[in-house]
C-alpha positions as CSV (number, residue, x, y, z in Angstrom):
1,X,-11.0,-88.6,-44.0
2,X,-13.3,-88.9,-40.8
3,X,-16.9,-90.0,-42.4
4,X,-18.1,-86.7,-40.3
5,X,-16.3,-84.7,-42.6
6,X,-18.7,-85.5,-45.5
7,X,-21.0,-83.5,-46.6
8,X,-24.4,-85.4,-47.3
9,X,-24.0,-86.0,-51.2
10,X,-20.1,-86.7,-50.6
11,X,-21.5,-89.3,-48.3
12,X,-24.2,-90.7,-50.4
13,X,-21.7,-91.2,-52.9
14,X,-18.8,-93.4,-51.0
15,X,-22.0,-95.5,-50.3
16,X,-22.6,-95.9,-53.6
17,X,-19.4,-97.0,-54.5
18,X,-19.0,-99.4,-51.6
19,X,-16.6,-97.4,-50.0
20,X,-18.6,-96.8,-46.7
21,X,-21.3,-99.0,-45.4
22,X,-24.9,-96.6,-43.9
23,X,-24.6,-98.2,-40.5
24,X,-21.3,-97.1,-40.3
25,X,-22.1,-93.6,-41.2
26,X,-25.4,-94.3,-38.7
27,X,-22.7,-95.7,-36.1
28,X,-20.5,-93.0,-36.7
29,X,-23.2,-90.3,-35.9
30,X,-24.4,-92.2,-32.6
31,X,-20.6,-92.1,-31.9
32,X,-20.8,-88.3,-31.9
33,X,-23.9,-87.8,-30.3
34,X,-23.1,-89.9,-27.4
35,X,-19.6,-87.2,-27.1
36,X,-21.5,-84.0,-28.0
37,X,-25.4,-84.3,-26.9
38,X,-25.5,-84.2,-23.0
39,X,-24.0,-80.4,-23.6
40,X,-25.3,-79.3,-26.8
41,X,-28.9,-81.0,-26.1
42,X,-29.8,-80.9,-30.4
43,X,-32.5,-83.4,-30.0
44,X,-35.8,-84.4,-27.8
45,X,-35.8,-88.0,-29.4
46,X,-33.1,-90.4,-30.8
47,X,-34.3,-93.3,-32.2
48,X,-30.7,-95.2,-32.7
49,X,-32.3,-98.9,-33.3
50,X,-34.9,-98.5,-35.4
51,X,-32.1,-95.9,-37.4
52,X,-29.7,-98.8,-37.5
53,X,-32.3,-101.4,-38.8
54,X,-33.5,-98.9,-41.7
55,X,-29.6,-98.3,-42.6
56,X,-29.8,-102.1,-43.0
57,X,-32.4,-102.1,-45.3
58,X,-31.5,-98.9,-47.2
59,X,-28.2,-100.7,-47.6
60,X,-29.9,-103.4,-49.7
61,X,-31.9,-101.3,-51.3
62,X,-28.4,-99.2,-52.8
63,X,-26.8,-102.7,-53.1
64,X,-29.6,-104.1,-55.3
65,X,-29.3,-100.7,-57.7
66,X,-33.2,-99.7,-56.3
67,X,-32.1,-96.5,-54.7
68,X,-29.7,-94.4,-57.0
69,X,-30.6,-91.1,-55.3
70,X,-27.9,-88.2,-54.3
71,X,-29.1,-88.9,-50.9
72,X,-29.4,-92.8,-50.2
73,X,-28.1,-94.2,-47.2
74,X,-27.7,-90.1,-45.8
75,X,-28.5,-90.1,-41.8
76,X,-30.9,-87.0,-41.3
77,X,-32.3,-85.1,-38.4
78,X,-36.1,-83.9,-38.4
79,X,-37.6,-80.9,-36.3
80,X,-39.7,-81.7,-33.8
81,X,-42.9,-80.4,-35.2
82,X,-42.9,-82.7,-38.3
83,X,-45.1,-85.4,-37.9
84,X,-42.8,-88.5,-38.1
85,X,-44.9,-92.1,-38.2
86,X,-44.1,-93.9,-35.0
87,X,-42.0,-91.3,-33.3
88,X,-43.0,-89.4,-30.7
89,X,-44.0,-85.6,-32.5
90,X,-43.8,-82.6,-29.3
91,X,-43.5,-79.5,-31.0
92,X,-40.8,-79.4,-27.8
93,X,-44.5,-79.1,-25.5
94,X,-45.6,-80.3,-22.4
95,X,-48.9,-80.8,-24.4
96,X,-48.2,-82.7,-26.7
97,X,-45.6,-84.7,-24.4
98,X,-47.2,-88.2,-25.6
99,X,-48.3,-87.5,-29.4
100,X,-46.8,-90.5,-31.8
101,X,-48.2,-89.9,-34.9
102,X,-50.1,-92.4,-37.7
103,X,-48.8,-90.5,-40.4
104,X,-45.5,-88.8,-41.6
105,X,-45.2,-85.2,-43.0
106,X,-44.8,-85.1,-47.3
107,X,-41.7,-83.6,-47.1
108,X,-40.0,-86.6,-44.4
109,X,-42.0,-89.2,-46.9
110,X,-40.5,-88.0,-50.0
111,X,-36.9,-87.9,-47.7
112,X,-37.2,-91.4,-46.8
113,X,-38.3,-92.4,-50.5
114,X,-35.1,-91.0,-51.5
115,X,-33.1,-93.4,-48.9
116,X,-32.0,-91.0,-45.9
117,X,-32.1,-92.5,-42.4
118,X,-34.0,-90.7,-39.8
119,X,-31.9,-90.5,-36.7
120,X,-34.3,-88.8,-34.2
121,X,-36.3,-85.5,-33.6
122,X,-34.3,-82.4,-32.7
123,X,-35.2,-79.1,-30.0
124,X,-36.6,-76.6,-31.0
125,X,-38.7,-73.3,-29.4
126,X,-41.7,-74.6,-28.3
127,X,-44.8,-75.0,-31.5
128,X,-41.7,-72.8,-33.3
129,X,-42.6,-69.6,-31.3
130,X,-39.1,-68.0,-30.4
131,X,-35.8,-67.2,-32.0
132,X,-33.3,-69.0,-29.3
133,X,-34.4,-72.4,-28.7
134,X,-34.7,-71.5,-25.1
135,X,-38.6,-71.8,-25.2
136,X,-38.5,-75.2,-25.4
137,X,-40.3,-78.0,-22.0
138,X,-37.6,-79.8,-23.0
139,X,-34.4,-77.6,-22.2
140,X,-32.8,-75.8,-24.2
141,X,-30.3,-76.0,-27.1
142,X,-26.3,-74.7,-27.0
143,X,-24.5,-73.2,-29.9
144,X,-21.6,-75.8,-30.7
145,X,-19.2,-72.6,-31.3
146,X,-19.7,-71.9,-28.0
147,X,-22.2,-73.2,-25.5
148,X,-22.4,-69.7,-23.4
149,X,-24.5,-68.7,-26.3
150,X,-27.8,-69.8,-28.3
151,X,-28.2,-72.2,-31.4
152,X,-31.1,-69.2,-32.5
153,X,-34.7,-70.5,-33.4
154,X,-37.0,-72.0,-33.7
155,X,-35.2,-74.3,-35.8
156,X,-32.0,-74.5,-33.4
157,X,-31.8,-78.2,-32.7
158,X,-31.6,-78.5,-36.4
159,X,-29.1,-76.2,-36.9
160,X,-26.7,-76.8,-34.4
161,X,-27.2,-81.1,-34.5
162,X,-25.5,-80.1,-38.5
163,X,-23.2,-77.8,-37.1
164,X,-22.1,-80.5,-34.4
165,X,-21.7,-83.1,-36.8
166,X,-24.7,-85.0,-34.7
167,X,-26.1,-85.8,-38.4
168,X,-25.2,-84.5,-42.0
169,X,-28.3,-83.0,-42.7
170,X,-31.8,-81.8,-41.0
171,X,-35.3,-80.5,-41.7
172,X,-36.7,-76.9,-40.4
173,X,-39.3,-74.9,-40.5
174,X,-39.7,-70.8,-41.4
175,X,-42.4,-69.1,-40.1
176,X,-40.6,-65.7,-40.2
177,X,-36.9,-66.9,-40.3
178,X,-36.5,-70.2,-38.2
179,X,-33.9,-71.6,-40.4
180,X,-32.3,-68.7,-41.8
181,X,-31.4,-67.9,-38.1
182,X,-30.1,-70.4,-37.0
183,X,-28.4,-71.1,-39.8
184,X,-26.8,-67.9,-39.3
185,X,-26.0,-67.7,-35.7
186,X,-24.7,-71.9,-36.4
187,X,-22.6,-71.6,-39.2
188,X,-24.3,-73.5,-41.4
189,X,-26.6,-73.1,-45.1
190,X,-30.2,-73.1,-44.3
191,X,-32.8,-72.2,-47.2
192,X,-36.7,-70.8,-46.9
193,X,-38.4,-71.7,-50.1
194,X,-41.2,-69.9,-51.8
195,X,-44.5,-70.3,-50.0
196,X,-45.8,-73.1,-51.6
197,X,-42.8,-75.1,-52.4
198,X,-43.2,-77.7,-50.3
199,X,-45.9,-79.6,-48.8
200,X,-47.3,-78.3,-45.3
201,X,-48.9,-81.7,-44.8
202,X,-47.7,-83.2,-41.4
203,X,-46.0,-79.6,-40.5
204,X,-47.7,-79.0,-37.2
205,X,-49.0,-75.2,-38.1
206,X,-47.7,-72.3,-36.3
207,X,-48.7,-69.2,-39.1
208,X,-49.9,-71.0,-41.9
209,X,-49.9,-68.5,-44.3
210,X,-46.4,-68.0,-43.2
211,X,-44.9,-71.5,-42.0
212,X,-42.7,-73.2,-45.1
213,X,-40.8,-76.3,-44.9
214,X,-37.1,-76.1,-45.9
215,X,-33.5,-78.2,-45.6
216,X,-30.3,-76.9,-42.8
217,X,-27.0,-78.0,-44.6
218,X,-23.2,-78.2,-44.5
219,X,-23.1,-76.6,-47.9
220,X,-25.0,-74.8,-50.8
221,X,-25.4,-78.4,-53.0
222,X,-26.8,-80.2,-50.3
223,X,-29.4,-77.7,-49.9
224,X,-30.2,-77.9,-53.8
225,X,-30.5,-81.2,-53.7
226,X,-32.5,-81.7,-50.3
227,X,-35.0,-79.1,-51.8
228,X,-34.9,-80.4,-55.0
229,X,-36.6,-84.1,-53.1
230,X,-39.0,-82.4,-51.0
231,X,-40.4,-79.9,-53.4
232,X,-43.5,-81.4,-54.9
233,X,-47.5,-80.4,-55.8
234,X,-49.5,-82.2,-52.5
235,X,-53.5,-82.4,-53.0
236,X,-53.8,-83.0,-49.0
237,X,-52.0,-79.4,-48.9
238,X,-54.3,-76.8,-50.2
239,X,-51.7,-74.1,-50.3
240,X,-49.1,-76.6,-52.3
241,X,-48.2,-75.0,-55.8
242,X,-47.8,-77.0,-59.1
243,X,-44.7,-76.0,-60.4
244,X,-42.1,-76.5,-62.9
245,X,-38.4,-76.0,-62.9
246,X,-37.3,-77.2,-59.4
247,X,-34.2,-79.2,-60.6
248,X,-32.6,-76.5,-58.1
249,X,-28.9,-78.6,-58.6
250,X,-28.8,-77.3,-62.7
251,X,-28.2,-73.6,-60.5
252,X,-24.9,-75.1,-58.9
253,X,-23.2,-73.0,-61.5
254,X,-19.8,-71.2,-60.4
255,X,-21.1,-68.2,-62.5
256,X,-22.0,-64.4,-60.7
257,X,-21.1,-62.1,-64.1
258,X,-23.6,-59.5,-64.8
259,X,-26.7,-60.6,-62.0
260,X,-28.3,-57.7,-60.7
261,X,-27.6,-57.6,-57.0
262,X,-29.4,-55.0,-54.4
263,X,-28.4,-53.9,-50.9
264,X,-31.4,-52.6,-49.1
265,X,-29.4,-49.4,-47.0
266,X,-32.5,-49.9,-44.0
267,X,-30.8,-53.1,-43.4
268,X,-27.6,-51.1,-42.5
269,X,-28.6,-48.8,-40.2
270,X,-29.0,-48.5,-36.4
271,X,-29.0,-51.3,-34.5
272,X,-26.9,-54.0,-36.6
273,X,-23.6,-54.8,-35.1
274,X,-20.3,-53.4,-36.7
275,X,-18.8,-57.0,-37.3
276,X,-21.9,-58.6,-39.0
277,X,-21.8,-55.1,-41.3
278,X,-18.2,-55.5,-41.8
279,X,-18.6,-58.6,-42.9
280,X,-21.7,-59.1,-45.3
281,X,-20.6,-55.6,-47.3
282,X,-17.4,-57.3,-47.5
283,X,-19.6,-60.4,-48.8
284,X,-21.3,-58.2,-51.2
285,X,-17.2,-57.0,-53.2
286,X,-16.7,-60.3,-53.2
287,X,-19.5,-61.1,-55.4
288,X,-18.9,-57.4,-57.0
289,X,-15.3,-58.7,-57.4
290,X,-16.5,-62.0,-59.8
291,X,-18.5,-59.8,-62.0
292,X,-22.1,-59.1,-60.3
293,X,-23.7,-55.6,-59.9
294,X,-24.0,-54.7,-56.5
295,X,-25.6,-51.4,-55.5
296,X,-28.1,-50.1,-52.8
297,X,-31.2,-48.9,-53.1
298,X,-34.0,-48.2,-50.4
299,X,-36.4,-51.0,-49.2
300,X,-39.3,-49.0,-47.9
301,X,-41.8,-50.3,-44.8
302,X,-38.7,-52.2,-43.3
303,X,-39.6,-50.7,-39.7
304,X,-43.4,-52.0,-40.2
305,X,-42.7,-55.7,-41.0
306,X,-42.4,-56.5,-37.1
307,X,-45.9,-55.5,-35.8
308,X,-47.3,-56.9,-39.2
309,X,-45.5,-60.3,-38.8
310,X,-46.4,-60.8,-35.1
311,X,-50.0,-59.2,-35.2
312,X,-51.1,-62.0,-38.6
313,X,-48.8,-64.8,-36.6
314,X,-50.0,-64.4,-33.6
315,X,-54.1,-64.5,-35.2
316,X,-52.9,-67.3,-37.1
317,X,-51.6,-69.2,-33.7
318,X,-54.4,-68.6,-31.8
319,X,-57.0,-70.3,-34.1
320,X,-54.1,-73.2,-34.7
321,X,-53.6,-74.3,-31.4
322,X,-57.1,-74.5,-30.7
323,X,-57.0,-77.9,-31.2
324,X,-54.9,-78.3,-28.4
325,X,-57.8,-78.7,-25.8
326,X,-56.9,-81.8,-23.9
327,X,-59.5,-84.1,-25.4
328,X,-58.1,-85.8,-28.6
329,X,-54.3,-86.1,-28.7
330,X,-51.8,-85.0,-26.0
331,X,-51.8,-83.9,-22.1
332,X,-54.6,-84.0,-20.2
333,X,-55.0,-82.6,-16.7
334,X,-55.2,-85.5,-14.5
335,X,-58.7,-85.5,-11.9
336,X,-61.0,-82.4,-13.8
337,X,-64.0,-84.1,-15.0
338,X,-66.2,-81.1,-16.1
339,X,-65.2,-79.8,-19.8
340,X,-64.2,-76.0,-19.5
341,X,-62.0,-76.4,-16.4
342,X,-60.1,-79.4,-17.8
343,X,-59.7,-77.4,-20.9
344,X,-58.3,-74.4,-18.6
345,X,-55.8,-76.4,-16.6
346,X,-54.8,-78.5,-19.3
347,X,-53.9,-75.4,-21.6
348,X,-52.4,-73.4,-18.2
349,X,-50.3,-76.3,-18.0
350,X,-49.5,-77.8,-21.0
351,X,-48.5,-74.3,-23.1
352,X,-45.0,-72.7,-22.0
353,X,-45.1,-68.4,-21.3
354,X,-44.4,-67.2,-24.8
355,X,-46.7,-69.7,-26.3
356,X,-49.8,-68.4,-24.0
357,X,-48.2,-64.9,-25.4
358,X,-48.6,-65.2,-28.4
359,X,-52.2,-67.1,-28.3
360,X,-53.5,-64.0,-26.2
361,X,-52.2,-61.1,-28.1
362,X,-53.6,-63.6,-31.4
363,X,-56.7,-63.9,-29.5
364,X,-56.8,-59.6,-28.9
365,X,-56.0,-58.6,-32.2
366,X,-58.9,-60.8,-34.0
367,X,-61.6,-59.9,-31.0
368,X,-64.5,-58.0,-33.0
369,X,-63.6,-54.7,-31.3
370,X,-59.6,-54.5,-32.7
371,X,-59.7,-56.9,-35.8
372,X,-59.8,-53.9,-38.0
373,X,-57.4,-52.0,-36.2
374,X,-54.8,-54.1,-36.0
375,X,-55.3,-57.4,-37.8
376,X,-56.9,-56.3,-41.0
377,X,-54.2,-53.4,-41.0
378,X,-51.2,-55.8,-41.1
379,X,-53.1,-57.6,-44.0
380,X,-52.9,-54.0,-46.3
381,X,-49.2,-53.6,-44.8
382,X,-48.7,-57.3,-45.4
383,X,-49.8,-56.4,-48.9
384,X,-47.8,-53.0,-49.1
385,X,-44.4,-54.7,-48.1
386,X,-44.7,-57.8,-50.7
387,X,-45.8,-54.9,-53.2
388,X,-42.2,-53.0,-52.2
389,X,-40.1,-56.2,-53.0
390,X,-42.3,-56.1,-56.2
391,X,-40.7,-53.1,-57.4
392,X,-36.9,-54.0,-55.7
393,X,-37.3,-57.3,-58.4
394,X,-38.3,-55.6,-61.2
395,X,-34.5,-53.9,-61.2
396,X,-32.7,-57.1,-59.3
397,X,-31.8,-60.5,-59.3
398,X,-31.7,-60.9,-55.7
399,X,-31.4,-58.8,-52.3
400,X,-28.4,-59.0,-50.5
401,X,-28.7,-58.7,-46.7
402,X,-27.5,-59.9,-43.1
403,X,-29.6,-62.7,-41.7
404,X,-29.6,-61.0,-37.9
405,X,-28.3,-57.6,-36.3
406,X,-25.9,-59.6,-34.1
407,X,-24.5,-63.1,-33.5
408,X,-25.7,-65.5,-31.5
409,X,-26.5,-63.4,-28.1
410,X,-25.4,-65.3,-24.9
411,X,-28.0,-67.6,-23.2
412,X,-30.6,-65.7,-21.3
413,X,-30.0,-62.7,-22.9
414,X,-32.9,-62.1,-25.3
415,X,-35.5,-64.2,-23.4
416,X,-35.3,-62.1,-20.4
417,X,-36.7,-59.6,-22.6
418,X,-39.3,-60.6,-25.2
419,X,-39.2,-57.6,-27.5
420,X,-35.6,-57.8,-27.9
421,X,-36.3,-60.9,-29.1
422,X,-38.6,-60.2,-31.8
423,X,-36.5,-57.6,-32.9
424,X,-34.0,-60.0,-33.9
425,X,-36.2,-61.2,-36.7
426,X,-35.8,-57.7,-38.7
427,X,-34.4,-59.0,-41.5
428,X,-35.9,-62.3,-42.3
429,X,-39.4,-61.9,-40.9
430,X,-40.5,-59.6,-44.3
431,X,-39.4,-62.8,-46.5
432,X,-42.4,-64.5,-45.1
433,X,-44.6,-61.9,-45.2
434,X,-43.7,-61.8,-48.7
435,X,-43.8,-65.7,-49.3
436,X,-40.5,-65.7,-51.1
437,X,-37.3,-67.4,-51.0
438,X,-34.6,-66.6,-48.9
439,X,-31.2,-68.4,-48.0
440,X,-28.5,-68.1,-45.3
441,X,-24.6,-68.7,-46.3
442,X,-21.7,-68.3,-43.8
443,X,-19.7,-65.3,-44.4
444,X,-17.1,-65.5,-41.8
445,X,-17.2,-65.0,-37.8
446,X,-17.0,-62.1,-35.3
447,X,-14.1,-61.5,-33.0
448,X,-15.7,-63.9,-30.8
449,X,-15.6,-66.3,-33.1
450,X,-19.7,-66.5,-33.3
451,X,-20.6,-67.2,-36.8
452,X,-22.3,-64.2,-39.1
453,X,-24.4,-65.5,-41.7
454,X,-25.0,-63.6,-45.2
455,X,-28.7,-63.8,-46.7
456,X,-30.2,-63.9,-50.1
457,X,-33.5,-63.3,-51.1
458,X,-35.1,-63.5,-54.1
459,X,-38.3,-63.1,-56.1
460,X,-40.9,-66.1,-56.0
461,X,-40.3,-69.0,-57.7
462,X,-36.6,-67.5,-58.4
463,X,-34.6,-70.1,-55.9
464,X,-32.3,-71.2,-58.7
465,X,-30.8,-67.7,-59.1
466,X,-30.1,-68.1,-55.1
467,X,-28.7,-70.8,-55.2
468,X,-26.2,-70.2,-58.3
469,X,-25.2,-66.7,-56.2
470,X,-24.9,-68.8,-52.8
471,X,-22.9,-71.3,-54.4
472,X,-20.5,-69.0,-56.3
473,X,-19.9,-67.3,-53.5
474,X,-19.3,-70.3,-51.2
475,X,-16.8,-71.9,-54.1
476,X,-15.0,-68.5,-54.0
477,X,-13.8,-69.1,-50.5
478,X,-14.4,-66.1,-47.7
């Protein structure tokens, strides 16, 4: 069996039993990446020789019986707007072209504690705001299905660097479905946590109240185990939650029989492609078919979640990237010695079109004469939709859902049109709003061949009942 072909706890294991050394599955990767990454383009920064040293020492570390972990020795690929100690951190922006940071994120700390060797920093829609990858200064990022078409986003270096077999497992982030969507469009598991689950510390903030850390995988087990290392109570993040039961890998149970499944029918109706419907309802009997109860049931305030998410993140982004000014950390404008011009031309410059976008329609909505018209509004509709999944829980175990209308769209398609765009979040973006968990599952693939990806969402805090539904479905074949 080609080491590729493992999944990141299959791996970790064959290290563990001598079988495979880490710099061979560290060589193996490079291997692939020096094949795939001039088309796909999955990351902004490799760092193969410091990846090969740290294999060296993790090796001693397993050989020694001081790592024991079901990740040790597993090479990993890290989003480009996690702070990472030493490597360069972009956020995929001209602005932040030259930030290294002093300091690593929690959740890449309490990865590395567990043994897993960073490879490099992977593409991504620039400070996370877009659903293609496109966004990105640095060029953007192919679906390895097919390269006419996009990974998704934000998280779609992530997503398509597993999907590629350019490493065995990654980190993204989900401001309003940046893993779930790519995971979908990529063919691979990705998993939003419960706001709170893991540390934001390091994450470089697009919506905070939104943005959640969470793992891209070849399969439902290496999610649950990937979560199960980075969920943890941080004091530096003031939003981190103290909580107990998060051994997510005791809900790797091959067991559906009597759990309450719903089918919101205002996902199903216009505008979602015949093939993805096909597909997920078919995904939905199959779970019927091993003893769950499926039925449907309205969703209200499905059709207000999209002004709501982009009116609170868009206030949210315009008060983080603030800090973006020029003077402490990244670009500069070169010649402009008087403060408020340099501040102009170095944000002119340094932020990509949707990014400015977003900061100025952020910037409109909290201006004294519209904040109660339209941010303070999606606040009580925030509050209305999280009140709606509420009442869906109090009857089910978990929601049952496609993760986008369509597959992957074909490069340039959606960013020619930025509304499009957004509207391609109508499923996940609610989630967020929400602060719940959510996870995407492959279901099967379009005519095309373009993966379709089935999502899960359940009730705060209730990841383990995903996880036991993903898996049982996944283990039941499609």
């Amino acid at each position: 069996m080609n080491i590729l072909d493992y999944t990141a706890t299959e791996l970790s294991e064959k290290i563990k039993q001598g079988e495979i050394k880490v710099t061979e599955a560290v060589e193996a990767v490079f291997e692939r990446i020096g094949i795939k990454e001039e088309e796909l383009h999955c990351y902004i920064t490799l760092e193969k020789d410091k990846a090969l040293a740290r294999a060296e020492q993790v090796q001693r570390k397993i050989d020694s019986g001081e790592l024991t972990g079901p990740l040790a020795g597993v090479p990993f690929a890290i989003k480009d707007n996690l702070c990472t100690e030493g490597t360069l951190t972009t956020c995929a922006s001209k602005i932040l072209e030259n930030f290294v940071p002093t300091y690593s994120a929690e959740a890449v700390r309490l990865l590395e504690q567990a043994g897993v060797v960073i490879l490099g920093k992977t593409n991504m829609d620039e400070f996370a705001m877009g659903s293609t990858t496109e966004t990105s200064y640095y060029g953007v990022t192919k679906n390895p299905h097919n390269t006419a078409h996009v990974p998704g986003g934000s998280s779609g270096g992530s997503a398509a660097a597993v999907a590629a077999g350019e490493c065995f497992a990654a980190l993204g982030s989900d401001t309003g479905g940046s893993i779930r969507q790519p995971a979908s469009y990529c063919g691979v598991v990705g998993m939003k946590p419960t706001y709170g689950t893991v540390s934001r510390y390091g994450l470089i903030a697009y919506g905070s109240s939104l943005d959640q850390i969470g793992p891209l995988t070849k399969d439902v087990r290496d999610c649950a185990t990937i979560l199960e290392t980075i969920a943890s109570h941080d004091s530096k993040d003031s939003t981190s939650m103290e909580r107990e039961g998060t051994d997510f890998t005791s809900a790797l149970v091959e067991d559906v029989k009597g759990m309450r499944i719903g089918i919101p029918r205002d996902y199903f109706g216009e505008g979602i492609d015949g093939e993805v419907k096909d597909k997920v309802l078919n995904a939905a009997k199959r779970l019927e078919a091993m003893g769950a109860v499926v039925e449907e049931f309205d969703l209200s305030l499905v059709e207000y979640a999209i002004p709501t998410y982009y009116t609170i993140a868009a206030a949210e982004a315009s008060s983080n990237l603030e800090r973006f000014d020029g003077i402490k950390y990244g670009y500069r404008v070169p010649g402009v010695e008087d403060l408020h011009p340099m501040y102009k031309r170095t944000r002119s410059e340094g932020f990509g079109p949707e990014v400015k976008r977003r900061i100025m329609l952020g910037s409109f909505v909290l201006s004294s004469g519209y904040y109660d018209a339209y941010y303070l509004k999606a606040l009580k509709v925030k509050a209305l939709i999280k009140k709606a999944f509420d009442e869906a829980f109090a009857r089910y175990d978990c929601i049952l859902g496609p993760v986008a209308p369509t597959t992957a769209p074909e490069l340039g398609k959606s960013l020619a049109d930025p509304i499009k765009m957004y509207l391609g979040d109508i499923y996940t973006i609610a989630v967020n709003l929400a602060g719940l968990p959510g996870i995407s599952i492959p279901c099967g693939t379009d005519s095309k061949g373009l993966p379709i990806g089935l999502q899960l969402i359940g009730d705060c805090f209730q990841e383990k009942k995903l996880i036991q539904a993903a898996y049982t479905y996944e283990q039941g074949g499609m």
